[in-house]
N, C-alpha and C positions, 0 to 999 in steps of 0.2 A: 681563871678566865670564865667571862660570861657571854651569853649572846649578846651580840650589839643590839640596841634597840632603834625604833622609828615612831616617826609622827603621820599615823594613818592619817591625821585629819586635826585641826585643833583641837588641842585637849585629850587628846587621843592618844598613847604610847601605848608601843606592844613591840614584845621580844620580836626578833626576825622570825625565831620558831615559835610557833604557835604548838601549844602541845593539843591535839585533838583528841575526844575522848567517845567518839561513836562506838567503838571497842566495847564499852562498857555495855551496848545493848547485848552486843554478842557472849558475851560474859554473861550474861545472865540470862540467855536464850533458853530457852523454855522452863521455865521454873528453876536453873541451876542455884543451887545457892551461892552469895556473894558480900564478901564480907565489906561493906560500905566505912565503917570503921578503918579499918586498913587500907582504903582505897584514899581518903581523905587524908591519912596520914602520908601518903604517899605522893599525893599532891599538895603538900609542905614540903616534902624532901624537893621537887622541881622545884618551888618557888621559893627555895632555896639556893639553889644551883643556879637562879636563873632567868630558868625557865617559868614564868610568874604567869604568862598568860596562855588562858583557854578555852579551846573552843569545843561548845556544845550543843544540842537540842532540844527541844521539850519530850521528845520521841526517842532518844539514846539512853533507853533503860532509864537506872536512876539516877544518871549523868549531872540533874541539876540538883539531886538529893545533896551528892555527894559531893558539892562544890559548895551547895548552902551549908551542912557542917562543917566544911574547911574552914569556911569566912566564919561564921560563929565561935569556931577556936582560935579565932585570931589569925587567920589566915590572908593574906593580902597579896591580889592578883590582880589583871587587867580579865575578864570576866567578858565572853562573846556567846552569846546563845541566839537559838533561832525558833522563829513560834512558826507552825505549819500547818492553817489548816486548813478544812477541806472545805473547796470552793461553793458561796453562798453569799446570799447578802451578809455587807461587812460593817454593819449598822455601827453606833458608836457604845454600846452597850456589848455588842456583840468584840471590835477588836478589843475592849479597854478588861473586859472578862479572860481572853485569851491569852492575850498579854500579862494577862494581872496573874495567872497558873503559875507562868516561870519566875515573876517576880515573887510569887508565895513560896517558890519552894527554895528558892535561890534564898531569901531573907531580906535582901538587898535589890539596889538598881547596877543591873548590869554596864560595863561601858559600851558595850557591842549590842544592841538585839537587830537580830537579822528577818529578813522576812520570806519563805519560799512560796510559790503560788503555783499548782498542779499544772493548770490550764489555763491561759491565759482568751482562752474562748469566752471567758466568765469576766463581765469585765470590773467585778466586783475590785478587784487586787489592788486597781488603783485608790477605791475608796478606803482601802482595808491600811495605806500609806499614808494618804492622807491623812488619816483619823494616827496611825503610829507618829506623823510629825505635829501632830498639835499636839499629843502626850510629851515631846521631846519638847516644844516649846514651853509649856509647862511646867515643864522640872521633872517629870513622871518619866522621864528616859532621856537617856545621855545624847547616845550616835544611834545613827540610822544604815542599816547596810541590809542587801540584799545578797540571795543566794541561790546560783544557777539560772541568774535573768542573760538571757541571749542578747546578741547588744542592740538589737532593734527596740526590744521593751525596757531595756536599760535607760536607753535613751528617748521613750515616753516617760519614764520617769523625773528623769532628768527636769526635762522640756516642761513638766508640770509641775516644776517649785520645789519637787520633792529633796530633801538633803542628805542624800547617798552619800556615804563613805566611802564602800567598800562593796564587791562586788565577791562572794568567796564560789569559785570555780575548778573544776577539773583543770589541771596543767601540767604537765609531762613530758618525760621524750617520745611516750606513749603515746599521748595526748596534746598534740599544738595548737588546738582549736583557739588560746586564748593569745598566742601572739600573732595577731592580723589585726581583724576591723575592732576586734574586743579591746587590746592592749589601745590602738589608736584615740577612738573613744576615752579612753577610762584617763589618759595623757592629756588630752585635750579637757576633760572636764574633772579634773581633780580627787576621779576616784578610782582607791587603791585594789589590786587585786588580792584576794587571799585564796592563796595557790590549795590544794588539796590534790590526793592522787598523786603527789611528787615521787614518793617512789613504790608506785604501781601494787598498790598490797603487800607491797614485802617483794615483790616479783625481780625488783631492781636493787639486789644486792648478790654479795658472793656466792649464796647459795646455789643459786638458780645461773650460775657460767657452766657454759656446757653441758648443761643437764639437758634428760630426755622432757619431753611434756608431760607433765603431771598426767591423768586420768581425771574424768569430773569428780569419780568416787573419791577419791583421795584430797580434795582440795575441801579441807573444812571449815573455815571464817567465813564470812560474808567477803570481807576485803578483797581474798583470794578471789572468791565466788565471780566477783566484781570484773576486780581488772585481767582475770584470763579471758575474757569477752572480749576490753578494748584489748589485749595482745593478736587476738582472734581477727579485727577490727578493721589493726594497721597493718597485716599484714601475714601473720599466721608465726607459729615457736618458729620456723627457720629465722625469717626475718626479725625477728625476736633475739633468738642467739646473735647473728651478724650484732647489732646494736650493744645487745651485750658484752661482745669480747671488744669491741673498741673501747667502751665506757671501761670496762678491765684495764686495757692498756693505758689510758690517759689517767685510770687510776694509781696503776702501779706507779706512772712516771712522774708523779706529783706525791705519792707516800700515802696515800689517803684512800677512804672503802670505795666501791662502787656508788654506794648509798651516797655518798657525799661529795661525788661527780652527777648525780642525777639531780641530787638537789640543787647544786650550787648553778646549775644550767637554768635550772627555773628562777633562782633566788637574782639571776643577773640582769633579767628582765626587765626595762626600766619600769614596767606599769604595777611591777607585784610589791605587794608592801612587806609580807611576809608567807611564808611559806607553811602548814601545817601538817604538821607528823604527829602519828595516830600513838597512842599509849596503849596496852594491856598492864592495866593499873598493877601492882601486887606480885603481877607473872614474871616482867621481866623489863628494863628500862635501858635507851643508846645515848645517855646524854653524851657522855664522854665522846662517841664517835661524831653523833649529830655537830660536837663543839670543833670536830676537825672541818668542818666544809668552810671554816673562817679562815681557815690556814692556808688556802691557797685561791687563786683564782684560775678560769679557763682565760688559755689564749688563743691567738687566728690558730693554730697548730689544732687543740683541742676543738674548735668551734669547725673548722673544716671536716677533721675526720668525722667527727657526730653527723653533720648536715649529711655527707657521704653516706652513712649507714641507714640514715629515717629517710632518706632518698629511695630507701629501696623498697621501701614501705607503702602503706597508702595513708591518705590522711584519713583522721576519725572523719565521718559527714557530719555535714551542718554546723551549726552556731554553737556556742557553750550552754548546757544544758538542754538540748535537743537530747538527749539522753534517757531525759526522763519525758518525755512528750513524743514521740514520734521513735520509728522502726529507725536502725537496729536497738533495742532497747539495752542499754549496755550497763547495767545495773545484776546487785547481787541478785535479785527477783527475775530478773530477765525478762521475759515480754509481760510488761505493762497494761496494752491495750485495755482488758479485763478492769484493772484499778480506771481506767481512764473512762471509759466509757459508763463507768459507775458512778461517775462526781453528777452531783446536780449539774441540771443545764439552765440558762438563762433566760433561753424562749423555748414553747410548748406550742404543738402545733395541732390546731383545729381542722376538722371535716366542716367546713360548713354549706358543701353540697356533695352529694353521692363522688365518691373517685376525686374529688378538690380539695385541696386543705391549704390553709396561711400560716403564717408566722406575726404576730405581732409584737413590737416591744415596748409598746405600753406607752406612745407620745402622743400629747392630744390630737396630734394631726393628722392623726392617720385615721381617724373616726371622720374628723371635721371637712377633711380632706379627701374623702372617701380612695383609702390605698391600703394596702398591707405590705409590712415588714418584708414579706416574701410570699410567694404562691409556688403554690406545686399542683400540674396535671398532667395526671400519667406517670411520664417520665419526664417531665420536663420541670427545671426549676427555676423559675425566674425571682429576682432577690430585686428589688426596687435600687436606686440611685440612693446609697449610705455617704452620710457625713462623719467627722468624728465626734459626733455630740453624745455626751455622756450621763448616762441614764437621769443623773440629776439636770440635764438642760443645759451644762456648759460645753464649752469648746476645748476638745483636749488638746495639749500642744500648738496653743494659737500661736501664729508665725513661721512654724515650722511642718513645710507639707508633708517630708520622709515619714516626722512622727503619725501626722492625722493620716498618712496611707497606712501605716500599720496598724491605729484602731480601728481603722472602716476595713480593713481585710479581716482581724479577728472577729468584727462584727458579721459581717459577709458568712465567713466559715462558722459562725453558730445559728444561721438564720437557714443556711443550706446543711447543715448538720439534724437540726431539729425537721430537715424536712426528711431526711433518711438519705444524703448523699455525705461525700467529700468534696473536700476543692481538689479531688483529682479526677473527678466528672466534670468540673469546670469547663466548657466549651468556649465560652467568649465573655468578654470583660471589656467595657468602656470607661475612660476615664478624662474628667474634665478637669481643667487647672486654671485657675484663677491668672496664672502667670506661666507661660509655655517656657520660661527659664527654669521649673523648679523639675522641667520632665524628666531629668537624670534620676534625681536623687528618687523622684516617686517611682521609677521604673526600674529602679533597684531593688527596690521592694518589693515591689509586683514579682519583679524575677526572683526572688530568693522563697514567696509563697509557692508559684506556679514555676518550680524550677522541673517537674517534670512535666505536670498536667499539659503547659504550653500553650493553652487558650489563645483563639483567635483576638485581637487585640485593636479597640483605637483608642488615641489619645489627642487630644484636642485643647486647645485655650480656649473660653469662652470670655464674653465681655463681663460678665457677674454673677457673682453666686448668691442664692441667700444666705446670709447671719454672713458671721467672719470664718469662712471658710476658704481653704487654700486649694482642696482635691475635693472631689466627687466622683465617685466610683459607683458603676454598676454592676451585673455577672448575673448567669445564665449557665445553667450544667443542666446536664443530661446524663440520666441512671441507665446503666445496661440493661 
């Protein structure tokens, strides 16, 4: 028996289990030595068995070392890697360089290259896609898929041509953040999820029933490092256990591990395409068990008791991959903020009179027009009326105003950023709409940025905008 396979997207097949190989960074955490050799033959014996496709990084140790030697020994897999880098202009010399790393070491054209983006304050990300789908038109890359996009910049994506696949995300009993607006979304526009996190570090198997909590000292991989955070999250080890001994009992009463009632809870999802489980190349391998979550499925029986148990729990906050952007930072590294506030920024702010400083973003008409980007005095930060016009002069997500409200809020939050606030000094925000039918969807948005700050708020139709624009948005914050 092998894993059944799917059609992520035309042309596109991949086992249900994706075998993940972030592990290997860990394996070779601080100079350990690591035998690549053996890890590559290793990764013949899965795609052997089966298990044919893999997911990796440019940043997972030697991860695409050691998958470029597999294919050169004749090795033949469905091949997913992802380039990360750190936010800046994403010139076309600049993605075709970056991209061209994991094509160099891999030997080959991947079928998956995925794309992460730190900050989406930087609104580089979108150029950085564009320019990966003209290499895919090309011939220079297969599929396009992204990884940890929250579904509001999913769906700039989307809205701007771009040809997403795949979406690869935290998803868990741990983790449900991705069956709501994400699962919705990805249904409605024909892209698949690829689940990660399915069973929580290792945390979601027999080991761990009825066990005490670990210690921090004692928990040594990153993985663990990881999802004892989200355990911490949804609820704390009590809530923890509860979930565990149900998953126990619906395992025992179908014959099969714990492992493979957490997974097959995620794998039922209609929106996931498949699921990825992490490998320790060499150390040790579950294909055999991994191949029982085929053997059975969940019923109302199963699916009742589970809801009961994460009932008790709290949900993860925010969007899928607010994780890595925003408190609580639920990662092996744990608070972020430090990485974050280190990335380039996209506006730089001038004094150009004693205690006054702007923000400009470099459009002729802000000279021509005599305005800035933004101003700050004192404490007060006023941010001019933003469109969603993209640093090259176009109109992002034309037709659709949800999308152009989430680039003129990331724009907003780096123009009040660069002046030394948050958008949780935000005080008041005015917003104009082309069409007073689209004020749902824009004010959904608005609420999911200022879901705490709460700014004083109006929202208006007017009779026209300049250029093809649907929203215009203003905002005003104030520094303690």
């Amino acid at each position: 028996m092998k894993p059944p396979r799917i059609l992520l997207a035309p042309g596109l097949e991949s086992s249900r289990i994706v075998t993940g190989l972030w592990q290997v960074a860990d394996q070779e955490r601080d100079g350990r030595p690591f035998d690549r050799a053996a890890a590559a033959a290793a990764l013949a014996e899965y795609a052997a068995a089966g298990f044919d496709s893999f997911d990796m990084a440019d940043h997972y140790g030697g991860a695409e070392d050691i998958v470029g030697l597999f294919r050169r020994q004749g090795g033949d897999a469905a091949v997913f890697t992802k380039w990360v880098p750190t936010p800046g202009p994403m010139t076309r010399d600049a993605v075709r360089e970056g991209v061209g790393r994991s094509l160099e070491r891999l030997g080959s054209v991947p079928e998956l290259m995925q794309f992460h983006w730190w900050s989406f304050r930087h609104p580089a990300w979108l150029d950085a896609l564009r320019e990966m789908a003209a290499m895919r038109d090309e011939g220079a890359l297969k599929h396009l898929g992204v990884t940890n996009f929250d579904t509001d910049h999913l769906r700039v994506a989307v809205r701007n041509g771009v040809p997403i696949a795949t979406n690869q995300i935290s998803f868990s009993l741990l983790d449900r953040r991705a069956a709501g607006a994400m699962s919705d979304f990805c249904l409605a526009n024909g892209v698949k999820i690829l689940a990660y996190g399915t069973l929580g570090g290792g945390f979601l198997s027999e080991r761990w029933v009825g066990r005490d909590e670990p210690a921090e000292a004692d928990i040594a991989d990153w993985s663990k490092m990881k999802y004892r955070r989200f355990i911490g999250a949804m609820g704390g080890w009590g809530v923890f256990q509860r979930l565990m001994r149900e998953v126990a009992a619906i395992a025992k009463r179908h014959g099969v591990s714990v492992a493979n009632v957490a997974t097959r809870w995620v794998l039922e999802h209609p929106a996931v395409g498949a699921v990825i489980v992490g490998a320790r190349l060499t150390e040790n391998e579950h294909r055999a068990d991994n191949l029982r979550l085929f053997s059975f499925a969940l019923d109302a029986e199963d699916r009742a008791r589970l809801d009961n148990a994460i009932a008790a729990g709290r949900p993860i906050p925010g969007d899928c991959g607010d994780e890595y952007r925003r408190p609580p930072y639920l990662t092996a590294a744990g608070d972020l903020s430090h990485h974050l506030e280190s990335l380039p920024k996209i506006y730089a702010a001038t004094e150009f009179r004693p205690g006054r400083f702007r923000v400009d973003s470099g459009s002729v008409w802000e000279g021509a027009c005599g305005y800035s980007r933004a101003v700050r005095s004192g404490k007060r930060i006023l941010v001019s009326g933003t469109t969603a016009t993209h640093t090259d002069g176009s109109v992002v997500c034309p037709g659709d105003a949800g999308g152009q409200a989430v680039y003129i809020l990331d724009k907003i939050a780096a123009a009040v950023e660069a002046l030394g606030g948050t958008m949780d000094d935000v005080v008041q925000t005015r917003i104009w709409l082309r069409n007073a039918d689209d004020w749902e969807t824009v004010g959904r948005v608005h609420g999911r940025v200022f879901a705490e700050a709460r700014p004083a708020n109006t929202l208006v139709e007017v009779g026209r905008l300049v250029g093809g624009y649907l929203v215009e948005i203003e905002a005003e914050a104030m520094l303690d």
